[in-house]
N, C-alpha and C positions, 0 to 999 in steps of 0.2 A: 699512349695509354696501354698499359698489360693487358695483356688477354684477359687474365682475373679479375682485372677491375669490374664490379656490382655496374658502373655508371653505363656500360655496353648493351644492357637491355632494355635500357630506355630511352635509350637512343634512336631519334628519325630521320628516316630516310628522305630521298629525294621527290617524295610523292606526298612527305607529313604526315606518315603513317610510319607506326616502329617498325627499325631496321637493322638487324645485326650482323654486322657485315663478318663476322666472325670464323664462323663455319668455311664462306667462300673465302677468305684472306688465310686461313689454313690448310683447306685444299691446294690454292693455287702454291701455297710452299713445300707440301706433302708432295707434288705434281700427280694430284689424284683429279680427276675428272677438271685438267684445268680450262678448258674452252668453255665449259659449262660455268664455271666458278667467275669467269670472265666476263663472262655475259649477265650474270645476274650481277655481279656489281657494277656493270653500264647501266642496265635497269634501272636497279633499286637506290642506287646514290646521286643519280639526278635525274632530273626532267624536264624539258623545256627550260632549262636555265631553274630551274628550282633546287637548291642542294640543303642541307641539316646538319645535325650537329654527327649520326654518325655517317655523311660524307666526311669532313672534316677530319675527325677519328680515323677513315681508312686512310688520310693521306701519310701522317708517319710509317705507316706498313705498306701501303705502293713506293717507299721511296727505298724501306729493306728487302722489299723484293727486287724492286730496279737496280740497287746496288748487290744485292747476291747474284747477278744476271736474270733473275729469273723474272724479268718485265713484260712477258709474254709479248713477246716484238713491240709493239707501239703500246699494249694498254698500258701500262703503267704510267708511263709520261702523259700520254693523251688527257687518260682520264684524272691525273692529276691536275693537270694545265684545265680539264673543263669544269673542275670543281673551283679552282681558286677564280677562273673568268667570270664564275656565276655569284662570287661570292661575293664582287663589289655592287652588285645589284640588289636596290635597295631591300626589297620583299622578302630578302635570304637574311635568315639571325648572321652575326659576327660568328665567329670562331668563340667560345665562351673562356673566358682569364684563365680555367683549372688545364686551360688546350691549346691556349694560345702558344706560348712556349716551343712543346712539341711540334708544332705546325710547323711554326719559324724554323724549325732546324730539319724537319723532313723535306724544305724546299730547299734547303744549303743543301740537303745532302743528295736530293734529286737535280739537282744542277749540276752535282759531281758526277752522280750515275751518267746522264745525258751528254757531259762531255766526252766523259771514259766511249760510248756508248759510239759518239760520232766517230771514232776513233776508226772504229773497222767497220761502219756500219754500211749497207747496200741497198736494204731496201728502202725506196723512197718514204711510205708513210713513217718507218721508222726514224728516219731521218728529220723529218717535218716536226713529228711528236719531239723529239729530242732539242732539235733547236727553238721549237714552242717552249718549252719547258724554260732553256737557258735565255731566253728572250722576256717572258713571264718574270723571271726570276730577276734580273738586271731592268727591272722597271719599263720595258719596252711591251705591254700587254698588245698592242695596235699590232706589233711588229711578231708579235705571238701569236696571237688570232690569225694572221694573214702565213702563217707559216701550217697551225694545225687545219683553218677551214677551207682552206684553194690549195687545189691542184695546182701543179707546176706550171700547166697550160692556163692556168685561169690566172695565176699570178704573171705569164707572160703576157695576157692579152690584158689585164690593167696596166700593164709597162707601156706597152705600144698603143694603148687607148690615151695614155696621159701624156705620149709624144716624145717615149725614150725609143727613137730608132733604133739604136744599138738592139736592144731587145728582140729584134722581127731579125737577122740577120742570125 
């Protein structure tokens, strides 16, 4: 959805109160106050598993920033991956027909970003978001979940809890 588009301001956030995620999705591409612009789009586009329709909306625009690099290390993927995991929960509207589209092709093109992305990537969370994301996206959500919400250590001690020795070694 354009920026121009009129349907942006009446759009709700993660809380069911209007939320325009507009301002911080131009910041973080201006690279004006972007830690801040970051933060309030974790805030205000979900909550406790709660997402809307402008969650939804910022996902085509996390996936042109994740493909211009400018993914801010892990948010983009993350909070992409935590919008679409919220969204098969019943409580959360669909994606609406005039958005549907869009969405579809913002997760092709963040699964591209996310591969490119593992490519030279180091840091772990970055790593985690990114293959959450291609995981998510290749119909593996369990196998997505379990990449963005455990640590390395905690996905090794469900290994050796479930009786993969190899794993403690």
């Amino acid at each position: 959805m354009d920026f121009s588009d009129e349907r942006w301001a009446g759009l709700m956030g993660g809380y069911g109160a209007p939320y325009d995620p507009r301002p911080a999705l131009q910041a973080i591409d201006e690279a004006r106050n972007v830690e801040a612009a970051w933060s309030e789009l974790w805030e205000e586009l979900h909550h406790q598993g709660d997402v809307n329709l402008a969650s939804y909306a910022a996902v085509p625009h996390l996936a042109r920033l994740a493909a211009a690099d400018k993914a801010g290390g892990y948010n983009a993927f993350a909070l992409a991956a935590t919008i679409e995991q919220s969204r098969a929960f019943e409580r959360n509207p669909p994606p609406p027909d005039w958005l549907a589209s869009a969405y579809a092709q913002a997760w092709a093109a963040l699964s591209e970003a996310a591969l490119d992305t593992l490519r030279t990537a180091n840091d772990p969370d970055v790593i985690s978001s990114a293959l959450g994301v291609v995981a998510i996206h290749k119909r593996m959500p369990v196998l997505g979940r379990m990449a963005l919400d455990f640590s390395e250590a905690e996905r090794l001690a469900i290994l050796v809890e479930a009786g993969w020795e190899e794993a403690a070694a």
